[in-house]
N, C-alpha and C positions, 0 to 999 in steps of 0.2 A: 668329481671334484670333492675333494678332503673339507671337513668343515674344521678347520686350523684356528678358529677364533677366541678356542679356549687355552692355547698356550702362544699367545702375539710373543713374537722375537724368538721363537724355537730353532729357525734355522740359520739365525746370526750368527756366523762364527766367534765363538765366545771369547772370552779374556781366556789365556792360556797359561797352566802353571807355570811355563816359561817366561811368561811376561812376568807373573810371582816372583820368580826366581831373580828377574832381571833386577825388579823393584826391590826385593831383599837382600840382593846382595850389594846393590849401590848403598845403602843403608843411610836413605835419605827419608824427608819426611812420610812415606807414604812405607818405609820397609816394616815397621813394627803390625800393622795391618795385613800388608802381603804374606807376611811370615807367619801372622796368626789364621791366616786362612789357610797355609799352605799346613801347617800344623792339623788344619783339624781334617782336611781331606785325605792326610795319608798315616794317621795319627794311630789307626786298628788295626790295617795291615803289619805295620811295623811291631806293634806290640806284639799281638798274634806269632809274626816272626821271633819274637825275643822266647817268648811262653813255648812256643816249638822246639827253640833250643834249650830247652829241658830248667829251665828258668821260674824260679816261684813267681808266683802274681804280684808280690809284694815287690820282689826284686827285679823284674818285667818292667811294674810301675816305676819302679827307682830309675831304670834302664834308659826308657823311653826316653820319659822328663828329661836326664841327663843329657843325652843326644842332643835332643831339639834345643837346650837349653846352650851346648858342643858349636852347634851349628849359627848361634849367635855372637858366642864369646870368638869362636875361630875361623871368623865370617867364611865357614868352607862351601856355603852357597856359590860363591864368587868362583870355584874351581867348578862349577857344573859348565858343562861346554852342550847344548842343545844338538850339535850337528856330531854329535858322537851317540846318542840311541835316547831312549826310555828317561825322561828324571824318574822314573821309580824303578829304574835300575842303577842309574847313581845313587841313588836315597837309602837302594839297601848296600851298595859298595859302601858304603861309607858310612853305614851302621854297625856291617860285620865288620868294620877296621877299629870304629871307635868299642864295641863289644871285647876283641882282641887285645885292647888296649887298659882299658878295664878289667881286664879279668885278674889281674893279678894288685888293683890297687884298692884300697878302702872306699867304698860310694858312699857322701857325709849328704846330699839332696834326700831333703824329708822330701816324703810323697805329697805332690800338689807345691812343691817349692817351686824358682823358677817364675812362676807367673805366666808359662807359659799356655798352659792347658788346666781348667777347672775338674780337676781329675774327676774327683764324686760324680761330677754329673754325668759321666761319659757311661758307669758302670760297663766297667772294661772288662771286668772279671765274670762278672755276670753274661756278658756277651759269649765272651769267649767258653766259659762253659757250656753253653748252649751249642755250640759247634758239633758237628756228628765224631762220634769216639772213632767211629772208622773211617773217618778222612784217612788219606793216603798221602805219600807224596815228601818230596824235601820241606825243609822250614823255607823255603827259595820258591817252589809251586806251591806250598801254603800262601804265602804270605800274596803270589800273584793270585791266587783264588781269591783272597781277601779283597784286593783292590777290585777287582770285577764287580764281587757283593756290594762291595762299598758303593759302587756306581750305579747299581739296580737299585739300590734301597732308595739312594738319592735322587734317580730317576723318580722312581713308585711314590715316593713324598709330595717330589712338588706335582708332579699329576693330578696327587689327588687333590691339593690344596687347590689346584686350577678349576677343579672339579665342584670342589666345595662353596670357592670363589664365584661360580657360576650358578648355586645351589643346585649342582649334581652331585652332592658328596655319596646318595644312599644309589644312584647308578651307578658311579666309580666302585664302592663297596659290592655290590653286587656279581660286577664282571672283573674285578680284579683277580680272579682264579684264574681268568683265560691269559691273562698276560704273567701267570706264575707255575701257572701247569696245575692246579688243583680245584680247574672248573668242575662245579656242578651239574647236576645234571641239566640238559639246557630244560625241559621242560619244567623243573622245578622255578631256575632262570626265568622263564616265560609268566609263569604264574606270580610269582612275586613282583614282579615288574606291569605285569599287565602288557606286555608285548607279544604281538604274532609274530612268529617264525624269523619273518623276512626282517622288522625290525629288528629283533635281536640281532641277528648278523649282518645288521649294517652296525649297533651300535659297537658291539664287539669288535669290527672291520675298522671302522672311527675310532676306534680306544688303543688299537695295536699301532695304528699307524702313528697317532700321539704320543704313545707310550717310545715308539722309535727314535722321532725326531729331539725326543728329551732327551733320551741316552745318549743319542747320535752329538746333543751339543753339550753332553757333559765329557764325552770321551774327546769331542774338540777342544776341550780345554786340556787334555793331559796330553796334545800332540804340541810342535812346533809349527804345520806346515797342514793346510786345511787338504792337502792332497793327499793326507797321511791317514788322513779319517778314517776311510773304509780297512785298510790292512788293521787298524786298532778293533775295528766294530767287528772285524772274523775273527782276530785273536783274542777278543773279547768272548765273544759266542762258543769257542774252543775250550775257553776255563769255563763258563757257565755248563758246557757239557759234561765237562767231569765232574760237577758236583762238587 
């Protein structure tokens, strides 16, 4: 038996960006919030996607804002229909439409206009250059590679703040290589920890299993239907393959 005490409510099927969706596109007391959440969850892939279509950083940032900014003024949330696929396959339908539509007119959104997103803080460009030069792939399997990232890192965050929370922050540091593929050697592991063998690979055993049920209910929030989880968490595990 999993000792689960360090992340209580992991397997609650979470608020789902669908429920976001519903709540932003009513655009009643609670849409301004939904919409700024829904903003910052899918806020890198997108840009990422804009910078892939051959797009300066400056103009990406202009890009983005503009969008999310589209998305308020022509409540086109309200057109998302959940029992038709993916919202981050609408999200980018409707980014390459609004892109298309733009391209041939002047963008007057200073960078960080809008109000919608605290640009500075996000260092988007800074991220994005950190990206490997030899990624592969459409701006379409970019930008779904992105969203994947976007859910490990958010996973690997609150983990460790649970970790921290619990004053295990320097054993979450320690075995976080095994949950990202860049474990140490375990004996080194061993030694720094003060753990025999059999410990380590319970702790290690306890950390993956943790580390799952977070992903597992961050990926329940980008579905509709809690039955839809697992087909998310293989095609999930499909883009983290590729790299």
């Amino acid at each position: 038996m999993h000792d689960d005490s360090i992340i209580p409510g992991a397997r609650q099927f979470a608020t789902t960006h669908w429920t976001l969706v519903g709540r932003a596109a009513a655009q009643d007391t609670l849409a301004a919030e939904a919409l700024e959440r829904l903003c910052r969850d899918y806020w890198y892939p997108l840009y990422a996607f804009v910078r892939r279509r051959g797009h300066s950083a400056a103009d990406a940032q202009d890009l983005t804002q503009s969008f999310f900014v589209a998305l308020i003024e022509k409540n086109t949330l309200a057109q998302a229909d959940r029992a038709r696929g993916r919202l981050r396959s609408f999200l980018l339908a409707a980014l390459t439409h609004f892109l298309a539509n733009e391209q041939d007119k002047k963008r007057t959104l200073k960078r960080g206009g809008g109000k919608i997103l605290e640009w500075d803080a996000l260092d988007a460009e800074e991220r994005y250059a950190a990206e490997p030069s030899s990624a592969e792939g459409t701006p379409e399997t970019v930008f779904d590679r992105r969203w994947a990232f976007t859910l490990v890192d958010r996973a690997l965050k609150q983990l460790r703040e649970a970790y921290a929370a619990a004053g295990k922050a320097e054993l979450f540091d320690a075995l976080r290589g095994s949950l990202t593929g860049n474990e140490p050697p375990r004996a080194e592991t061993m030694q720094k920890l003060g753990f025999s063998e059999s410990a380590l690979k319970t702790a290690v055993h306890r950390l993956r299993h943790q580390y799952r049920e977070i992903l597992r209910a961050e990926v329940s929030r980008t579905v509709s239907e809690e039955g839809e989880i697992e087909a998310e968490m293989r095609h999930l595990a499909a883009l983290l393959r590729q790299g």
